[in-house]
C-alpha positions as protocol buffer text, in pm:
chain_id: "A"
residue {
  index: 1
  type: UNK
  ca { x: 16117 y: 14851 z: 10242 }
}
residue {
  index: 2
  type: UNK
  ca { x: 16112 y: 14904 z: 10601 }
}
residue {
  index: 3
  type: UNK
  ca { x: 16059 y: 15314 z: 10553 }
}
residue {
  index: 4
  type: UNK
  ca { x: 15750 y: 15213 z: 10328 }
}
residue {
  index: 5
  type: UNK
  ca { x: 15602 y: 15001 z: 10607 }
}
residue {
  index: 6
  type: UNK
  ca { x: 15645 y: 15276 z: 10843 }
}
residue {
  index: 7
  type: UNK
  ca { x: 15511 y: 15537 z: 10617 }
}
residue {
  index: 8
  type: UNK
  ca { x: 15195 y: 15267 z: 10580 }
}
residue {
  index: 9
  type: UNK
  ca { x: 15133 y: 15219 z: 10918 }
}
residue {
  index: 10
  type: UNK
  ca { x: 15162 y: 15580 z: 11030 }
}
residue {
  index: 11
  type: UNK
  ca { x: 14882 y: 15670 z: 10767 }
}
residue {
  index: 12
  type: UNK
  ca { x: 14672 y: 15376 z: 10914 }
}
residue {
  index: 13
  type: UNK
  ca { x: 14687 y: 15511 z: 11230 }
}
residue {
  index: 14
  type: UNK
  ca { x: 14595 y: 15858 z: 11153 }
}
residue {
  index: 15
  type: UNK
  ca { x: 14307 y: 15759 z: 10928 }
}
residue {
  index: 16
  type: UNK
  ca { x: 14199 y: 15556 z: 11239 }
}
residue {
  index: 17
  type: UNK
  ca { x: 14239 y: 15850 z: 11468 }
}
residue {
  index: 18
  type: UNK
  ca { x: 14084 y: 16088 z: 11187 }
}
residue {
  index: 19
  type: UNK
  ca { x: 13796 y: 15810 z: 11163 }
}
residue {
  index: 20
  type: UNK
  ca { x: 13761 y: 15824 z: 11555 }
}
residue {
  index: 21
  type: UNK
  ca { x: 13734 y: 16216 z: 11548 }
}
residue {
  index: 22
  type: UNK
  ca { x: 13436 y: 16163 z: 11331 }
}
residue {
  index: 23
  type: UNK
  ca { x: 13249 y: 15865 z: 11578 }
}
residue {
  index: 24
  type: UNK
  ca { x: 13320 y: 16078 z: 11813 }
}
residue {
  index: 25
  type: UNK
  ca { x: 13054 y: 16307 z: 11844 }
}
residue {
  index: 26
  type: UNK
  ca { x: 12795 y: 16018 z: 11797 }
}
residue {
  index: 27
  type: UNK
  ca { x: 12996 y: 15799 z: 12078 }
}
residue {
  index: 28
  type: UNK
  ca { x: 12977 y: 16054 z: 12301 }
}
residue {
  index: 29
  type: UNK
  ca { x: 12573 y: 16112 z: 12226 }
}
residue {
  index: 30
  type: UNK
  ca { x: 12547 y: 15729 z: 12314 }
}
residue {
  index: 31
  type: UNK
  ca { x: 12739 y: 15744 z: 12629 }
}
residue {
  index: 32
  type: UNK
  ca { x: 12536 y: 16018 z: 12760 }
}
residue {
  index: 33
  type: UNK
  ca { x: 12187 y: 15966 z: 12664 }
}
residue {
  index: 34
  type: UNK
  ca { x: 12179 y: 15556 z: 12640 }
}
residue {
  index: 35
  type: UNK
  ca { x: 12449 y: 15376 z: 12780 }
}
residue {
  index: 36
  type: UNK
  ca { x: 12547 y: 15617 z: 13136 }
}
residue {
  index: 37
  type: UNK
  ca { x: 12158 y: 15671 z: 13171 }
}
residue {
  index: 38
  type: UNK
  ca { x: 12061 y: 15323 z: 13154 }
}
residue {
  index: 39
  type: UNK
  ca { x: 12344 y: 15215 z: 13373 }
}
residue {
  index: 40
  type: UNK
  ca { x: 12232 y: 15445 z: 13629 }
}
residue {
  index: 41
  type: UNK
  ca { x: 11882 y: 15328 z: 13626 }
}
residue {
  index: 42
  type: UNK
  ca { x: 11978 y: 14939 z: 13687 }
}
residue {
  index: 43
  type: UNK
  ca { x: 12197 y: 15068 z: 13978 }
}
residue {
  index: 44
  type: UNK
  ca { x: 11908 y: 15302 z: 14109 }
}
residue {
  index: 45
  type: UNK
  ca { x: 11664 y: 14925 z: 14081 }
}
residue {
  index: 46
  type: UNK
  ca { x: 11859 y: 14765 z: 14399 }
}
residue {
  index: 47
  type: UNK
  ca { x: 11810 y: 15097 z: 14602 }
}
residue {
  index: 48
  type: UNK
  ca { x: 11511 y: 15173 z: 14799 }
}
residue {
  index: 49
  type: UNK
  ca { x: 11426 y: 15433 z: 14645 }
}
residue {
  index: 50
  type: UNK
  ca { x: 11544 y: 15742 z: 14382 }
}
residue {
  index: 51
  type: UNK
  ca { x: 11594 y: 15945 z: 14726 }
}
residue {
  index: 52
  type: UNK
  ca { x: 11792 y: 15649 z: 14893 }
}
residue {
  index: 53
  type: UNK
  ca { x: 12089 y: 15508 z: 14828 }
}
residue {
  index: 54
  type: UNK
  ca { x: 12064 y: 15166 z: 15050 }
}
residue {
  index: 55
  type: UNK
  ca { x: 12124 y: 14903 z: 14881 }
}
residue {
  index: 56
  type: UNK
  ca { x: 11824 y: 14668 z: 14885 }
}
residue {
  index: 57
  type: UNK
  ca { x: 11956 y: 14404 z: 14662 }
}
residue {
  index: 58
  type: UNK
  ca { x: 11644 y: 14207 z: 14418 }
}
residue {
  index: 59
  type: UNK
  ca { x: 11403 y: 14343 z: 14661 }
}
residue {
  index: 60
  type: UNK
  ca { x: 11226 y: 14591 z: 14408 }
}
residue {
  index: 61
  type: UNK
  ca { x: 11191 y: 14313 z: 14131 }
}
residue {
  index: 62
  type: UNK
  ca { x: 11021 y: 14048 z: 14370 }
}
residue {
  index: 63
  type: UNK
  ca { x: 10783 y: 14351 z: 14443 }
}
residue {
  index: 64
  type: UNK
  ca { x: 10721 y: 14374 z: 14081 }
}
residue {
  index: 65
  type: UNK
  ca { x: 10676 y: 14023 z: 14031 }
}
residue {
  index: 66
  type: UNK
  ca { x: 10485 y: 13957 z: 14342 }
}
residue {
  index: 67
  type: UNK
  ca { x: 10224 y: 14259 z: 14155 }
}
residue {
  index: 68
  type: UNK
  ca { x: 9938 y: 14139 z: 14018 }
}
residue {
  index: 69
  type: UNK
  ca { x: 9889 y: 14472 z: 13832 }
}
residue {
  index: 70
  type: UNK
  ca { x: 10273 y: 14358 z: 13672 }
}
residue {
  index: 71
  type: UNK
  ca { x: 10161 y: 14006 z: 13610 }
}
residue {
  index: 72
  type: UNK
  ca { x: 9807 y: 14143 z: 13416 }
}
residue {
  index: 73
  type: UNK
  ca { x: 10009 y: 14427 z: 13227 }
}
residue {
  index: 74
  type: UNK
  ca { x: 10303 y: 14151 z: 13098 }
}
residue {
  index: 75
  type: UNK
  ca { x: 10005 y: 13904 z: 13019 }
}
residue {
  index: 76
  type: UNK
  ca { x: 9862 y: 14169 z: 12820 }
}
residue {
  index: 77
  type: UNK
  ca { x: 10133 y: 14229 z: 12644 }
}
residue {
  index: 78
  type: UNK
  ca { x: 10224 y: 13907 z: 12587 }
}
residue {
  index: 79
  type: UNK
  ca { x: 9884 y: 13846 z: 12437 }
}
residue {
  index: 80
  type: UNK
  ca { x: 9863 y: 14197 z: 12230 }
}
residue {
  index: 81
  type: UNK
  ca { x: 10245 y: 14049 z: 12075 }
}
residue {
  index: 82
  type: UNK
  ca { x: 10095 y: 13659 z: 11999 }
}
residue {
  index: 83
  type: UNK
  ca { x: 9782 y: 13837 z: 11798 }
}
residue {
  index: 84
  type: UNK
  ca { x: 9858 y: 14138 z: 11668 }
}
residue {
  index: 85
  type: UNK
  ca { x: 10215 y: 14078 z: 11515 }
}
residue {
  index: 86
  type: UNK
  ca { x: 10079 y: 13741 z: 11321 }
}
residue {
  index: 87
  type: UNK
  ca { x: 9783 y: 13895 z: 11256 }
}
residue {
  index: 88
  type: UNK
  ca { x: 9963 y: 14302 z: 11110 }
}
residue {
  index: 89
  type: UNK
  ca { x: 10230 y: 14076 z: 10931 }
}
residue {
  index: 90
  type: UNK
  ca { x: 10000 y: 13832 z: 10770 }
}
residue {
  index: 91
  type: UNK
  ca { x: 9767 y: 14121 z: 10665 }
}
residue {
  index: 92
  type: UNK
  ca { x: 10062 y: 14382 z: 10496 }
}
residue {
  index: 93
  type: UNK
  ca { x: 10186 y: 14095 z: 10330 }
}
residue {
  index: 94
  type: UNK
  ca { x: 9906 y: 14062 z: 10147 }
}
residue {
  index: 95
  type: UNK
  ca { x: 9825 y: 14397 z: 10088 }
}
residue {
  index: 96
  type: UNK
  ca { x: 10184 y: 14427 z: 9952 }
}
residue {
  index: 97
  type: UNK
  ca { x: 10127 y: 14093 z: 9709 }
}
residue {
  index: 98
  type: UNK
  ca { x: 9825 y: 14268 z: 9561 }
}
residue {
  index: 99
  type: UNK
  ca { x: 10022 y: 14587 z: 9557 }
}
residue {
  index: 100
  type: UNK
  ca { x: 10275 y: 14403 z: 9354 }
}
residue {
  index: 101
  type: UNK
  ca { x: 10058 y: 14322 z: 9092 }
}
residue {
  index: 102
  type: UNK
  ca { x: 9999 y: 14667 z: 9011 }
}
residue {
  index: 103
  type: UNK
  ca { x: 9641 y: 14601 z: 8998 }
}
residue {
  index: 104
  type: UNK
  ca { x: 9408 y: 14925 z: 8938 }
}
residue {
  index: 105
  type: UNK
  ca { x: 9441 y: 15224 z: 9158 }
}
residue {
  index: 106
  type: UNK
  ca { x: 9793 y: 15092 z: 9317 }
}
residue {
  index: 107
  type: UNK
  ca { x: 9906 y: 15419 z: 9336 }
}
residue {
  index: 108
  type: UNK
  ca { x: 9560 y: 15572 z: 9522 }
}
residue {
  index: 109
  type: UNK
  ca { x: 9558 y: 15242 z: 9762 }
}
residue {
  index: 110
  type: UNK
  ca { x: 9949 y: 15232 z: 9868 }
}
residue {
  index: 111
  type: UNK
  ca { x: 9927 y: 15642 z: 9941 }
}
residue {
  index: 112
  type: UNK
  ca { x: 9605 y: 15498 z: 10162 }
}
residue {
  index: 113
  type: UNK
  ca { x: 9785 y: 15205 z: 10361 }
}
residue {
  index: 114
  type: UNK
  ca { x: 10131 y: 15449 z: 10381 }
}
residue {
  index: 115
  type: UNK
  ca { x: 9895 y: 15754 z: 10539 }
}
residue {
  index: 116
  type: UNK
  ca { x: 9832 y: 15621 z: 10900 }
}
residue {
  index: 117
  type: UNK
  ca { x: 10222 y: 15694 z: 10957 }
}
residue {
  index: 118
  type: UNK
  ca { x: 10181 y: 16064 z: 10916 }
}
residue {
  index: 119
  type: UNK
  ca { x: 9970 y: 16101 z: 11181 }
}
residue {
  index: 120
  type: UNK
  ca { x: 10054 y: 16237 z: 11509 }
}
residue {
  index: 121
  type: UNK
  ca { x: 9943 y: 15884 z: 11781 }
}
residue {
  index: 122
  type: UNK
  ca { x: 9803 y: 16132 z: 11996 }
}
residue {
  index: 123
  type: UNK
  ca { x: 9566 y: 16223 z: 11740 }
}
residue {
  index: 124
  type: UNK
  ca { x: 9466 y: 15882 z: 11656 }
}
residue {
  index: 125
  type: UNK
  ca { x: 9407 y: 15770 z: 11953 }
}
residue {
  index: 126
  type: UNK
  ca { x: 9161 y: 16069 z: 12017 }
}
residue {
  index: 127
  type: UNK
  ca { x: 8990 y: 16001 z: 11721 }
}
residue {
  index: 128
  type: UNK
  ca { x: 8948 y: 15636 z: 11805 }
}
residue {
  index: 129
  type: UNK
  ca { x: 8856 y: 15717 z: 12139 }
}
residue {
  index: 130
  type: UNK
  ca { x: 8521 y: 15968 z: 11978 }
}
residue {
  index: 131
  type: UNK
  ca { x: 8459 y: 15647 z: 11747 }
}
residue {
  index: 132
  type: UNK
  ca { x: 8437 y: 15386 z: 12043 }
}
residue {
  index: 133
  type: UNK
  ca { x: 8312 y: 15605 z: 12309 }
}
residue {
  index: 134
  type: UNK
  ca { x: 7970 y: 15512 z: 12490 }
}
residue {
  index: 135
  type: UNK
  ca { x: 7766 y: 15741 z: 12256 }
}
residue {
  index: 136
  type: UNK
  ca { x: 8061 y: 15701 z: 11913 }
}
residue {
  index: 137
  type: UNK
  ca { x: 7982 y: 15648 z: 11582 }
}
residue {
  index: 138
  type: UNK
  ca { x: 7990 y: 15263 z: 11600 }
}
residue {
  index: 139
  type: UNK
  ca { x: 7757 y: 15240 z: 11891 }
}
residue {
  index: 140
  type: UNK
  ca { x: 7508 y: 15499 z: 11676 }
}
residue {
  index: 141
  type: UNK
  ca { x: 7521 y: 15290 z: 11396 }
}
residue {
  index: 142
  type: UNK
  ca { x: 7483 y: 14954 z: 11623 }
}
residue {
  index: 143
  type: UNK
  ca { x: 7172 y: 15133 z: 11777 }
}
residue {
  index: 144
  type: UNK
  ca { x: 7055 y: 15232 z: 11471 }
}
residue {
  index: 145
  type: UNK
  ca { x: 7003 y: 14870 z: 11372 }
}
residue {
  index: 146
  type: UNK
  ca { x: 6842 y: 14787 z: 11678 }
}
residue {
  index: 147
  type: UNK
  ca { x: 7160 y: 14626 z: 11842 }
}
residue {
  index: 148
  type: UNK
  ca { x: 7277 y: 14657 z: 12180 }
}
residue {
  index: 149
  type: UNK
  ca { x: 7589 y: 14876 z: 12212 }
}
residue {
  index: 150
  type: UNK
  ca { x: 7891 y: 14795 z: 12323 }
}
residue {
  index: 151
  type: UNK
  ca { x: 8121 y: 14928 z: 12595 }
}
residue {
  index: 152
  type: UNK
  ca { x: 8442 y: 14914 z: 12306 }
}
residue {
  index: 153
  type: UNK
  ca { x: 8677 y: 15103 z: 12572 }
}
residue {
  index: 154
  type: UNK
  ca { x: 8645 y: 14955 z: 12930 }
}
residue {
  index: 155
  type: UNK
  ca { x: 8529 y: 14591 z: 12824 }
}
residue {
  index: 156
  type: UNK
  ca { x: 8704 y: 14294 z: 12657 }
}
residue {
  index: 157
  type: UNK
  ca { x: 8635 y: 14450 z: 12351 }
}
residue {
  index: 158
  type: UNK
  ca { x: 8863 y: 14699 z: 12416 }
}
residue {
  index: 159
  type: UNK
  ca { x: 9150 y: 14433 z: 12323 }
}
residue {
  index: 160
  type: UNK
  ca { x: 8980 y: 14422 z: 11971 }
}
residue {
  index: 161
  type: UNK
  ca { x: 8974 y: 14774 z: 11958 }
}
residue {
  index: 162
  type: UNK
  ca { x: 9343 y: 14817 z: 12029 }
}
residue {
  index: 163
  type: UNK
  ca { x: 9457 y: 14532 z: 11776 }
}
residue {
  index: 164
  type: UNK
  ca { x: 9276 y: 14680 z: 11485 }
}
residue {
  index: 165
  type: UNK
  ca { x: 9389 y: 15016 z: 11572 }
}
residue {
  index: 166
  type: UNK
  ca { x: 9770 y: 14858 z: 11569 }
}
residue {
  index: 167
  type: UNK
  ca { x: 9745 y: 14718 z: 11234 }
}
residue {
  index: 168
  type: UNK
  ca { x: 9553 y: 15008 z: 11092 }
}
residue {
  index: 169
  type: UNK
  ca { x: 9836 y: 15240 z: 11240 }
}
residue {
  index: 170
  type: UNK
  ca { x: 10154 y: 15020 z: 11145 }
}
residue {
  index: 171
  type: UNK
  ca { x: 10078 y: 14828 z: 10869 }
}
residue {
  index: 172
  type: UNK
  ca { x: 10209 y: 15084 z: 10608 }
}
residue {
  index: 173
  type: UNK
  ca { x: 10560 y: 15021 z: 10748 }
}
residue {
  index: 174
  type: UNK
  ca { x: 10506 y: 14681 z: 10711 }
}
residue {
  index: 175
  type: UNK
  ca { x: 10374 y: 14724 z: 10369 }
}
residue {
  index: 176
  type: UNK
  ca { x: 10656 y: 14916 z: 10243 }
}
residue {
  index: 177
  type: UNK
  ca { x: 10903 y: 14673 z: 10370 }
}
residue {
  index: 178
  type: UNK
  ca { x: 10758 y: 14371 z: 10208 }
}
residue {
  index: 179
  type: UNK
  ca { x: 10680 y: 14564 z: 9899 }
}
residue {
  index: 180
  type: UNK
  ca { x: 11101 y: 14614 z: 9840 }
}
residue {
  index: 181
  type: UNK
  ca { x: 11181 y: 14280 z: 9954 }
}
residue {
  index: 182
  type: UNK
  ca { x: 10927 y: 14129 z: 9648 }
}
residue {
  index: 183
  type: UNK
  ca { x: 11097 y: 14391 z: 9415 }
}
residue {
  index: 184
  type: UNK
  ca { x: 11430 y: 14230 z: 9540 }
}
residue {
  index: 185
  type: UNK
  ca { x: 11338 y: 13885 z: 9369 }
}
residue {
  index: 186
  type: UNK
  ca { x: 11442 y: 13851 z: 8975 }
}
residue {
  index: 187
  type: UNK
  ca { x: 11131 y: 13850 z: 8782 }
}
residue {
  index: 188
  type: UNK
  ca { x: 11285 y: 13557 z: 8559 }
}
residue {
  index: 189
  type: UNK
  ca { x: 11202 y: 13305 z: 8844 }
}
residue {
  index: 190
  type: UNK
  ca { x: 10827 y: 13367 z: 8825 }
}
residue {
  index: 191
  type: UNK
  ca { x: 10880 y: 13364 z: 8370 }
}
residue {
  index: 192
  type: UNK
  ca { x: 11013 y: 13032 z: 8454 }
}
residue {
  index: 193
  type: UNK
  ca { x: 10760 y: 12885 z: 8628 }
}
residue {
  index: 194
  type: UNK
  ca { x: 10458 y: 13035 z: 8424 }
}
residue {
  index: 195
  type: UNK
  ca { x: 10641 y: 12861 z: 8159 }
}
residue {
  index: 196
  type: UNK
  ca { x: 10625 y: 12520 z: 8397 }
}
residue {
  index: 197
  type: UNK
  ca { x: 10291 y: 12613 z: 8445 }
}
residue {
  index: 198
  type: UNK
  ca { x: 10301 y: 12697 z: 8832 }
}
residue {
  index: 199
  type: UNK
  ca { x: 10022 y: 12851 z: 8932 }
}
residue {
  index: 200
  type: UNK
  ca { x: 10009 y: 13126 z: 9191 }
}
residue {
  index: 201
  type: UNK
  ca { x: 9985 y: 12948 z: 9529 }
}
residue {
  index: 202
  type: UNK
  ca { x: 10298 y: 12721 z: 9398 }
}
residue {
  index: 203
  type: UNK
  ca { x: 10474 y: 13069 z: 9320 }
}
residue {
  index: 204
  type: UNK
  ca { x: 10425 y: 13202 z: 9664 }
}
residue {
  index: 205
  type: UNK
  ca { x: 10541 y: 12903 z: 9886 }
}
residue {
  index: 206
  type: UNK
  ca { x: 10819 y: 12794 z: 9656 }
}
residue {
  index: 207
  type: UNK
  ca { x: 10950 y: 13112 z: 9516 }
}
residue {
  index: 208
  type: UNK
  ca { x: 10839 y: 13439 z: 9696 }
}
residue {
  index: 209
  type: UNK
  ca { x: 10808 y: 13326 z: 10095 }
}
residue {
  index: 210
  type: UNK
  ca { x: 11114 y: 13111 z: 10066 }
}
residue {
  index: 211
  type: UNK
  ca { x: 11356 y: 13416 z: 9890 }
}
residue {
  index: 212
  type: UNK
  ca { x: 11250 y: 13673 z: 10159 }
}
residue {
  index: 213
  type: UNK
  ca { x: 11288 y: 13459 z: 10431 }
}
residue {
  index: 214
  type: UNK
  ca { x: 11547 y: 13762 z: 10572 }
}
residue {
  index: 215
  type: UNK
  ca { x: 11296 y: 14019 z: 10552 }
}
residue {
  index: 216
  type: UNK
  ca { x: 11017 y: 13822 z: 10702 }
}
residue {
  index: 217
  type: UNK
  ca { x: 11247 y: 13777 z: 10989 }
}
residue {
  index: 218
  type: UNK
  ca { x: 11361 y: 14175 z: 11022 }
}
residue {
  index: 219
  type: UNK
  ca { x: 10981 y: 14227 z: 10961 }
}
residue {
  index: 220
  type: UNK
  ca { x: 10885 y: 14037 z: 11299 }
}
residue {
  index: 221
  type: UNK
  ca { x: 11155 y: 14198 z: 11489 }
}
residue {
  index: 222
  type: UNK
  ca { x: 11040 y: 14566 z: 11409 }
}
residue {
  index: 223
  type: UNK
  ca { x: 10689 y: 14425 z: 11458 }
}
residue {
  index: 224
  type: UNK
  ca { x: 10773 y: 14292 z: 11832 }
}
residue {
  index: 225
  type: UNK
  ca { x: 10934 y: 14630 z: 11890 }
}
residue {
  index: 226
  type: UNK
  ca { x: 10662 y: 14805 z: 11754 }
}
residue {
  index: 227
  type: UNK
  ca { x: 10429 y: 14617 z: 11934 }
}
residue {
  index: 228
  type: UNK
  ca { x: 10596 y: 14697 z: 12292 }
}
């Protein structure tokens, strides 16, 4: 009995050390480009500088705070996340819902909403950049129709610009995600309540929002990461 043991444990601890060998290589790729650099970089934040060692203590983050180039670029943000995520999460969900239904040309549109990931952000933002420019294609058509055009890149407009090219850009993600998490739900919950005579809205905020409650929440997380 007591040999067995032995013989059991022994084998436990070399498939642990055989499973370490293996996390090894990965371990060692997160020490050295996340975990060592990242330390380094919160040390090098209470120096005075990356060519000084002296120790300045919080001195570097009331300079950031006290910025007013800071406090504009974190209200920015902070505005870009509480309108664009709502708005990119609202807007794939239902593109994925009509997906779902498999209406006519589903497999032309989802190749259409999926294609914006392909492309390079460099390029897009180029492109954008030749549609909204002073003397772009939207400010030719606006002209066209006898409308003043707009200054889309170093206005207040340029916050509508950069929204819409967000959602165009990321909502395929989006899209895809949603679209597994309503093939996740059994299709003899919506039989059921055709039967009960539920109509669509009923369906939606008593069967489908409620069972992918876990997706809608990893959804908004990639979103917010996304987003930054």
């Amino acid at each position: 009995m007591n040999k067995s043991i032995k013989i059991s444990g022994r084998l436990r601890r070399k498939e642990s050390f055989v499973g370490f060998l293996f996390c090894l290589p990965a371990i060692i790729g997160l020490l050295a480009f996340f975990v060592i650099p990242f330390g380094v970089c919160i040390y090098m934040s209470f120096t005075e500088n990356i060519n000084s060692s002296q120790f300045v203590g919080v001195k570097n983050y009331i300079d950031v705070l006290g910025s007013a180039a800071f406090r504009l670029a974190a209200w920015n943000t902070l505005k870009f996340n509480l309108v664009a995520v709502p708005l990119i999460m609202v807007i794939s969900l239902a593109i994925a819902l009509l997906l779902f239904r498999k209406l006519k040309g589903y497999n032309f549109f989802r190749t259409v909403f999926i294609f914006p990931l392909v492309l390079p952000v460099a390029s897009v933002v180029l492109f954008f950049q030749i549609i909204f420019s002073d003397s772009g294609l939207i400010n030719n058509i606006l002209g066209f129709f006898n409308i003043v055009p707009a200054d889309w890149i170093n206005s207040s407009n340029s916050f509508v610009m950069l929204v819409v090219l967000y959602i165009w850009k990321n909502s395929g993600y989006n899209i895809i995600l949603f679209f597994s998490a309503l093939n996740s739900i059994p299709k003899e919950y919506y039989e059921v309540s055709n039967i009960d005579g539920a109509g669509k809205p009923t369906q939606l905020f008593k069967i489908t929002l409620p069972l992918i409650i876990p997706y809608l929440f990893f959804i908004f997380v990639i979103s917010v990461i996304t987003n930054f």
